[in-house]
N, C-alpha and C positions, 0 to 999 in steps of 0.2 A: 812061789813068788808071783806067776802070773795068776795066780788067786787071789793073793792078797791086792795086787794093783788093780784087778775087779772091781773086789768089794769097795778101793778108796776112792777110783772112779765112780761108782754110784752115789757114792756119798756124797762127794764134790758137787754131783749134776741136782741133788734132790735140796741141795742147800742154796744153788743159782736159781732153780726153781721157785723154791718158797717165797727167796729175794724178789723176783718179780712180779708174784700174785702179789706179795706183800707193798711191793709198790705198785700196781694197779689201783690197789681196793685204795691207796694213800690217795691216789689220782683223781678216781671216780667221785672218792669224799669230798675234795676241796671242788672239783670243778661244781657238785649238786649244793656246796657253801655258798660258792661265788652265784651260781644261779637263782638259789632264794634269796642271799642278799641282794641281788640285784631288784630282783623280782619286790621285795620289799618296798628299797630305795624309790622302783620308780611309781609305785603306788605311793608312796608316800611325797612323792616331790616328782612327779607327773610333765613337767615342763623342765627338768634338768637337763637331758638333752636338745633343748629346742636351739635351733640354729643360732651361732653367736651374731647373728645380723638383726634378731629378734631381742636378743637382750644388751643389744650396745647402748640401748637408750639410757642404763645405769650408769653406763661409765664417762664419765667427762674427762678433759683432758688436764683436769687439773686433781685427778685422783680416782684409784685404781681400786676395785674390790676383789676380794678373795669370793671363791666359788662359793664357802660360808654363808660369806654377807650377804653377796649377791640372791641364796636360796632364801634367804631370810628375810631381804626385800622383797623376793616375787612372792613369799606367801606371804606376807604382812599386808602387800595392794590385792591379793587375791581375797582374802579375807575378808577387807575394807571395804571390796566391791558391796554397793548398796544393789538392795533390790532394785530398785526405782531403773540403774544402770543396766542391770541384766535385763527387765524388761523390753530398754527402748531399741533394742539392737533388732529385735525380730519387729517391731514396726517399721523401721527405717527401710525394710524388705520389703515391708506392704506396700508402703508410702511408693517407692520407686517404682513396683510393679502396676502399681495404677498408672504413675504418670507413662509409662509405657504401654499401657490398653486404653488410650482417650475414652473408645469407644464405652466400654465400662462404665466410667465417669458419668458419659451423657446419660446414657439408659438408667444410672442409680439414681439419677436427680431429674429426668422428666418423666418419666413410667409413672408414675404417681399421678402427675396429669394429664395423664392420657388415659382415655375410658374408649370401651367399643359398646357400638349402638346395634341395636336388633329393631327393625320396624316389619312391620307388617301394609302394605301396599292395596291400595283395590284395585283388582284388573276383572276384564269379564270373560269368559271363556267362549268356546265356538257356539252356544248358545245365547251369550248375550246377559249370563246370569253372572254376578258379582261376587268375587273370590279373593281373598285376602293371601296375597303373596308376601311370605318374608324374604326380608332384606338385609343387610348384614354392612356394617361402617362403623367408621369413628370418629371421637372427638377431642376437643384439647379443652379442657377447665378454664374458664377466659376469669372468671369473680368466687372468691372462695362464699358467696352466696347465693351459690346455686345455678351462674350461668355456665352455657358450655355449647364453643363454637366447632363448628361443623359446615358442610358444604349442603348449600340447596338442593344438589341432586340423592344426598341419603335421605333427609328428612321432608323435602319439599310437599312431597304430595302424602306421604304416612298418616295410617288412620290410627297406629298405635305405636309407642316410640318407649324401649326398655333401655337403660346403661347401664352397665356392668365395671365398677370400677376396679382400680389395682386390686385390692383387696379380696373380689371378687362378691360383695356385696351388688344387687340388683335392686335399684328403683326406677317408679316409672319418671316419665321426662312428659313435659308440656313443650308446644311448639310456639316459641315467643312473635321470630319474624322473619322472613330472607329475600333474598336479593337474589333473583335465579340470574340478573345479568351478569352479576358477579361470582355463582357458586358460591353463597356465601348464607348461612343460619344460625341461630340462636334458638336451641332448647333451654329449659328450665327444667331443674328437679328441688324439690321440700329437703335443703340439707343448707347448713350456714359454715360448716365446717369444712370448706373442699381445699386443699390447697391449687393454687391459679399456676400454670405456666411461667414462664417469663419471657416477652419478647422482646426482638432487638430487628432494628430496620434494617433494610435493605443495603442504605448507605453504609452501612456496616459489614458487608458482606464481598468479600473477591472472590471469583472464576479461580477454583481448586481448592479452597475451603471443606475442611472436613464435614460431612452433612450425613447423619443419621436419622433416619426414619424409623418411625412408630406407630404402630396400630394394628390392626384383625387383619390381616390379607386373610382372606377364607374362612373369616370365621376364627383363623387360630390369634386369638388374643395378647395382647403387649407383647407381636413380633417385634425384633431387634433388626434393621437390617442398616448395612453403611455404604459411603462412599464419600464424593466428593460434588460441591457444587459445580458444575459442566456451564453451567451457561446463566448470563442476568436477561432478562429484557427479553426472552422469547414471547412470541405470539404464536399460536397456532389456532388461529381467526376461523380456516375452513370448517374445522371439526365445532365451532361455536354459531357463527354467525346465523346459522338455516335455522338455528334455536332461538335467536334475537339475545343471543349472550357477548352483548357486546361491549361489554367490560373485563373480559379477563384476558387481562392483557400485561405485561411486566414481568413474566413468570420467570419461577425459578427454576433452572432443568438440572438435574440430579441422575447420575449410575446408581445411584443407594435403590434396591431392588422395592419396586413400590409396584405391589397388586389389586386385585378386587378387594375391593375390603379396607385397604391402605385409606381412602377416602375420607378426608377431616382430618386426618391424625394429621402428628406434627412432623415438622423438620429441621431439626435442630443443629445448632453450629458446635464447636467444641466448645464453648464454654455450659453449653446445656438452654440453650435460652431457642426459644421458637423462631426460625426466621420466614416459617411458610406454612402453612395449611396446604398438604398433599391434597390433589385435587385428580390429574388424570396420567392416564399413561397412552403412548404411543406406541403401538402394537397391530397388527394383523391378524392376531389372535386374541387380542385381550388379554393378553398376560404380560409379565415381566418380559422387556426385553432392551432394558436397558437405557429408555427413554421416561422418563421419570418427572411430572411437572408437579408446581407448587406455588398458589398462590401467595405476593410476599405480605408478611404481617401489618407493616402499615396498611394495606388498602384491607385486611380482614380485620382488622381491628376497630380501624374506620367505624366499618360498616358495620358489623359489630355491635358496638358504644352508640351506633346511630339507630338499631332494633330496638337496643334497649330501651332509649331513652322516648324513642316517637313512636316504635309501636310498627315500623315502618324504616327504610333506606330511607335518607334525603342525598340524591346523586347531585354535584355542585356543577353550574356550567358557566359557560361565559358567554354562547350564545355564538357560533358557528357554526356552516358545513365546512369540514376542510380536505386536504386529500396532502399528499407527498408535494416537495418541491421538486420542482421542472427545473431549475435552475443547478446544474451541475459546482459552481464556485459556492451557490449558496445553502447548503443544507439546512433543513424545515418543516416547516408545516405550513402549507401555502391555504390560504385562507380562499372560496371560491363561494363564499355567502357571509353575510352577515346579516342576525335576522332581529327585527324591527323591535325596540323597545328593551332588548337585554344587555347586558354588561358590555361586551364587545364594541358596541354602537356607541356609549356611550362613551368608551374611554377612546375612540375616534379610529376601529383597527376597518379597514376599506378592503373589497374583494382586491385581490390580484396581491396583500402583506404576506410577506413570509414571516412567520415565529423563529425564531431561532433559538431563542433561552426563555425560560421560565423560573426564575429568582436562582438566577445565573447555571440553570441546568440544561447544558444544551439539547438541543431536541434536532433529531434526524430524521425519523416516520410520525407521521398524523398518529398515531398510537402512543408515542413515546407522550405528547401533549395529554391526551385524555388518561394514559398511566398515573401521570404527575396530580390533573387536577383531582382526582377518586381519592386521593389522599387526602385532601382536605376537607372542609366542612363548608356549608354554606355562611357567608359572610365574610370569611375569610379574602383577604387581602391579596394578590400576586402581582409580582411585578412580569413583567413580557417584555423580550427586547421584538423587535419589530424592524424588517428589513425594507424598503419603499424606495423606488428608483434611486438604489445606488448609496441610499443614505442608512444608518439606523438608529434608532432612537429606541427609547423606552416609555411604556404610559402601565397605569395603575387599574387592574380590575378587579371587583367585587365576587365575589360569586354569589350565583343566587339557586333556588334550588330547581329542578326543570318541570317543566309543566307536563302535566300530564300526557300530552300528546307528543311531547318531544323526541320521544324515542322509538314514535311510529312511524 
């Protein structure tokens, strides 16, 4: 008897046995069902589970969709999606990542007008014999016919003048006319097709204005560098006057990193337009350090338009010596000559008038006056307010252009 209940005990345990392999393998089946159906489903309908805050936009409240329908609208607009659609989505990426790099912007729409100049110099060595030094500067494309403005101290004195444009094609350049008072030149090169800059005046321009500069510092060709406009209306006379460069004056002071070589190139605002012809920097060494001048476009433009046309600067005057006012209540340009037969005399201005305004721009330093009048042309018209024991009035001058000894 204790045999027999053995044997029906094994039998019992080997039949619980089978039972539960035989439900595993049941188990294992359906869960590897449920996994490739799933795995199916969501290749096949890829956005089924996407949050219900993502697809509430089907439901209104005045009628409710089954998960069905609902699958059947998301791929019916999936489908429907046009090319044209899927395209504009990765532009709308570009689009904003520009307008988040200004910088960018300027550099892809003034680089083009901007060219660096290579000249070659005569100097003579410690024997006295004549050697041709090069020179290294830049320019901005002033006329898509071949003009291109630059400063008098790259090209002034060159006995041979090469530009190198964006594209990096090289011709040579002719040297049309300059204005060492002003740092200011006109090259020409044999080309009708150059696209021109764009400028924008001064009066357009505020203290923290995005400003990027353009040109060869060292030789290295369409540098990029940025900052902000620092300051309007600087003068820095010392570093000029021992030269008899006594027109650069109004400048525009700049952090945007401006080196040897910067010289001519442009400075441009954020909309990409020129507001200065780089001219020098303030330094102890000569290099970058953070002081950054540029002459502003109306008076290089001026002058400019005035090479081209004469051959020659025409500088406009009124016919004064003047200096600062003395007059603490009155700020000025105190008038301390008036010289015989020119504009001045005629429209009745007496030593000892203060200026005050110039076609209602007030004027604080004797510089601020001769800034204003380099802007214009000869014959051109100005009004002047004028200050005279306590009273002011206004009278009308011409301008005329200055005689040759005027500025000796």
């Amino acid at each position: 008897m204790l045999e027999y209940n053995h044997e029906k005990q094994r039998s019992s345990n080997n039949f619980l046995r089978g039972c539960l392999i035989t439900l595993t393998i049941i188990c294992i089946l359906l869960i590897s069902a449920v996994v490739i159906f799933g795995f199916v489903i969501l290749k096949r309908y890829p956005n089924l589970f996407t949050p219900f805050t993502l697809r509430e936009e089907f439901v209104t409240e005045e009628e409710t969709v089954t998960e069905q329908e609902f699958m059947t609208h998301k791929e019916f607009s999936t489908e429907e999606k046009t090319t044209e659609e899927v395209v504009e989505e990765p532009q709308i990426i570009k689009i904003e990542a520009k307008e988040a790099n200004p910088v960018a912007a300027v550099a892809k729409k003034v680089q083009p007008s901007v060219v660096n100049i290579t000249v070659e110099i005569v100097q003579y060595d410690i024997f006295d014999r004549e050697v041709l030094v090069p020179g290294i500067g830049s320019g901005v494309i002033f006329s898509e016919d071949g003009y291109i403005l630059t400063n008098d101290h790259v090209v002034g004195e060159a006995e041979n003048i090469e530009v190198t444009f964006f594209n990096g094609e090289k011709i040579k350049a002719d040297l049309v006319g300059t204005e060492p008072r002003a740092d200011i030149a006109v090259i020409k090169v044999d080309r009708k097709d150059l696209r021109p800059a764009e400028f924008i005046s001064i009066k357009d321009i505020e203290v923290g204005d995005l400003a990027v500069a353009i040109g060869s510092p060292f030789g290295f060709q369409q540098t990029v560098t940025s900052g902000v406009v620092s300051a309007l209306g600087r003068e820095i006379l010392e570093l000029y006057e021992y030269e008899g460069k006594e027109l650069v004056v109004d400048l525009i002071q700049t952090d945007a990193a401006i080196n040897m070589g910067n010289s001519g190139g442009a400075l441009a605002n954020i909309e990409g337009k020129v507001m200065g012809i780089n001219t020098i920097i303030v330094s102890p060494t000569m290099t970058y350090a953070g002081l950054g001048f540029a002459i502003p476009s109306d008076i290089a433009t001026n002058i400019a338009n005035q090479l081209i046309k004469y051959g020659k600067s025409r500088i406009p005057i009124i016919g004064i010596k003047m200096g600062d006012s003395t007059d603490p209540n009155v700020p000025g340009v105190l008038v301390y000559q008036v010289i015989e037969g020119l504009p001045a005399e005629k429209a009745g201005i007496k030593v000892g008038d203060i200026i005050t305004k110039i076609n209602d721009i007030k004027l604080q330093y004797r510089w601020d006056l001769l800034a204003e009048i380099i802007k214009y042309n000869v014959g051109d018209k100005l009004e002047l307010e004028i200050y005279r024991d306590g009273k002011t009035f206004t009278t009308i001058v011409e301008l005329v252009d200055a005689p040759p000894e005027y500025w000796r």
